[in-house]
C-alpha positions in Angstrom: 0.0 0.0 0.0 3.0 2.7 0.6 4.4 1.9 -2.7 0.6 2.8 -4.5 0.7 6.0 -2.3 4.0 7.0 -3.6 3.0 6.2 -7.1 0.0 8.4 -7.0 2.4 10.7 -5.7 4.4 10.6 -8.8 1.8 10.5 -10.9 0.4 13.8 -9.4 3.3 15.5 -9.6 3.1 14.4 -13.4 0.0 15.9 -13.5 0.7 19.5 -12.5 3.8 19.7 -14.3 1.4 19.0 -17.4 -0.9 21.7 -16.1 2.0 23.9 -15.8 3.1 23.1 -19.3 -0.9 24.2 -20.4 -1.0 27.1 -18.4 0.9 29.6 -20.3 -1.0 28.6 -23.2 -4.1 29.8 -22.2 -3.6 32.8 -20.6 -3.4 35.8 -23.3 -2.2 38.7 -20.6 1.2 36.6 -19.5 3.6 38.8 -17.5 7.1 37.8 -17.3 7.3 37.2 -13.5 4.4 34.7 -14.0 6.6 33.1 -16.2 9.9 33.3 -14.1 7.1 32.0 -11.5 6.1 28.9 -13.0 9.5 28.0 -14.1 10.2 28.1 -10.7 7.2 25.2 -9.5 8.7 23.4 -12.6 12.1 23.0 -11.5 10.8 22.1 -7.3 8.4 19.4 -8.9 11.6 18.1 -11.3 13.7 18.2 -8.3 11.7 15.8 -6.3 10.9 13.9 -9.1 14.9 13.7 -9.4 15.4 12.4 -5.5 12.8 10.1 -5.7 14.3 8.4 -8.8 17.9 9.0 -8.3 17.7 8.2 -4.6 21.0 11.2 -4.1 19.9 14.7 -3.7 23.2 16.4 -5.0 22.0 16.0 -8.6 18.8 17.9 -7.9 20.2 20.2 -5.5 22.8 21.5 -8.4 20.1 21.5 -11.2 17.9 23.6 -8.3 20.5 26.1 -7.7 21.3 27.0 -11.6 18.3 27.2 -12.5 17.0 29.8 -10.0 20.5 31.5 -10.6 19.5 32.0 -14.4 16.1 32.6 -13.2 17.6 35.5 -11.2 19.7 36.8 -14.6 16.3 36.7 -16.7 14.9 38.4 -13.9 17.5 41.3 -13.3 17.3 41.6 -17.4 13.4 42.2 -17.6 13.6 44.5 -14.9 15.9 46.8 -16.8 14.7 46.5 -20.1 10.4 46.7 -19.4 8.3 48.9 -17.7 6.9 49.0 -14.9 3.9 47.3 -15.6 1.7 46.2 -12.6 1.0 42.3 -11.7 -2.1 42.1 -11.2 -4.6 39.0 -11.3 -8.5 39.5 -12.5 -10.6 36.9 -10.3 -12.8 36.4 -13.3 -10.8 36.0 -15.6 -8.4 33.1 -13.4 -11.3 31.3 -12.9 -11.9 30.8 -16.2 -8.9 29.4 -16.7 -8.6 27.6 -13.4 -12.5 25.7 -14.4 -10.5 24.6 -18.1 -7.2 23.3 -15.6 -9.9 21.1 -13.7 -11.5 20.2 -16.8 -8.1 18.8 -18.2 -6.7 17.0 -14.6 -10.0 15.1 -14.6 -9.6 14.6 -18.2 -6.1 13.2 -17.0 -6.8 11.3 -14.4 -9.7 9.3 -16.2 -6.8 8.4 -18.9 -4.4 7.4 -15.8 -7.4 5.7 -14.7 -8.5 3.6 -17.5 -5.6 2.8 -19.3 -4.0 0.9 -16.2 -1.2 2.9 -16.3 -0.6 2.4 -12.8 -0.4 -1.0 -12.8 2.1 -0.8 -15.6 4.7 1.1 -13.4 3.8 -1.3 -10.6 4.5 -4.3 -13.2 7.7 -2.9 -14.3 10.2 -1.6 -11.1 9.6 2.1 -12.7 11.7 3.4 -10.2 14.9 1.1 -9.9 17.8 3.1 -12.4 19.0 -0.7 -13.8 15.8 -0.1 -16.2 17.2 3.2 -17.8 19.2 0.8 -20.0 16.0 -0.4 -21.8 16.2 3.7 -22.6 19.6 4.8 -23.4 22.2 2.2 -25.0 25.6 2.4 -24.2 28.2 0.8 -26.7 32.1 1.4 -26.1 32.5 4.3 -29.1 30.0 6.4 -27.1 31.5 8.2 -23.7 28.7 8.5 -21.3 27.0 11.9 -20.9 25.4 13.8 -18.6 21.5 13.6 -19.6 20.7 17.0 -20.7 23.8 17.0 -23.1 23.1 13.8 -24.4 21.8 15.0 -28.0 22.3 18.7 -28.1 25.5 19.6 -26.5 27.0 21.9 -29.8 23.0 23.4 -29.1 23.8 24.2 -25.6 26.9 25.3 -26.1 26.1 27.5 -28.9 22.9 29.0 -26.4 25.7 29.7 -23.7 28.1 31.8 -25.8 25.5 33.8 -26.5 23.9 34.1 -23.5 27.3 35.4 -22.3 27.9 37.5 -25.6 24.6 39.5 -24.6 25.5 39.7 -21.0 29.1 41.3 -22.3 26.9 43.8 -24.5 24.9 45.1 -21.7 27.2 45.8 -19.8 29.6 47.3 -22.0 26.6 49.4 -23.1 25.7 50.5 -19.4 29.2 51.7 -18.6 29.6 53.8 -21.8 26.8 55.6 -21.3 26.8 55.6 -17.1 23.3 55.1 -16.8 20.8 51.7 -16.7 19.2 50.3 -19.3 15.7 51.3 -18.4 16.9 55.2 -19.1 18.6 54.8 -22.2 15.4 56.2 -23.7 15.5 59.1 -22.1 19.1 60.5 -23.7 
């Protein structure tokens, strides 16, 4: 019984990282800090989803801490290149969109539900890692990678140089001119 309390555990966290994933989709008025926001509950939920797989929190504890430094770039960025535009929610308007979320978890759930895709993780030791073979080969040409740079590491490299490139330019820009970002309109 504590292993089908953890699985429904798991599988709920599944299911508001999907509603996460729909939200932005839906809401027309989307302020940066919602997004910043949201990125934010999507990197918690993959972080226990990472310690209840990997079973070593270091992993998810590293993967926590860049993230939420980038998220703190992005953040220092909007604030010096946007307005200052209120964050405000309108009730009616959020429960609109809060009654379509409930509409999709129970449209969720009932697929969880009748497609015994429960009983399929219970069947198959979902969470022991000796089954992530029967997902990623190994042969002897290939070194092993970390698992985000597995297929796209010229990709990621490529978004980092210019990540830094931009970061260079603002900054370069801002001590030219002595002044922030968010007044270089004014001169």
């Amino acid at each position: 019984m504590k292993n089908f309390d953890f699985l429904m555990i798991y599988v709920l966290m599944d299911l508001i990282m999907i509603m996460i994933m729909i939200l932005p989709s839906n809401l027309y008025y989307f302020h940066p800090l919602t997004m910043g926001l949201l990125l934010i509950l999507y990197v918690i939920i993959i972080t226990f989803k990472m310690n209840f797989i990997l079973n070593n929190y270091w992993y998810s504890y590293i993967l926590f801490l860049v993230m939420v430094g980038g998220l703190m770039i992005l953040f220092m960025y909007f604030t010096s290149l946007m307005n200052n535009e209120l964050f405000y929610f309108k009730l009616k308007y959020n429960i609109f969109h809060m009654m379509k979320l409930m509409i999709y978890s129970f449209f969720f759930i009932y697929m969880i539900l009748s497609n015994n895709y429960l009983n399929y993780i219970l069947n198959m030791n979902y969470f022991e890692m000796k089954n992530f073979n029967y997902f990623f080969e190994f042969n002897s040409n290939n070194m092993y990678k970390n698992l985000m740079m597995d297929f796209s590491l010229s990709m990621n490299l490529y978004m980092i140089i210019y990540l830094f490139l931009m970061m260079v330019s603002v900054v370069i820009i801002c001590n030219k001119t002595k002044i922030p970002l968010r007044q270089m309109s004014l001169i």
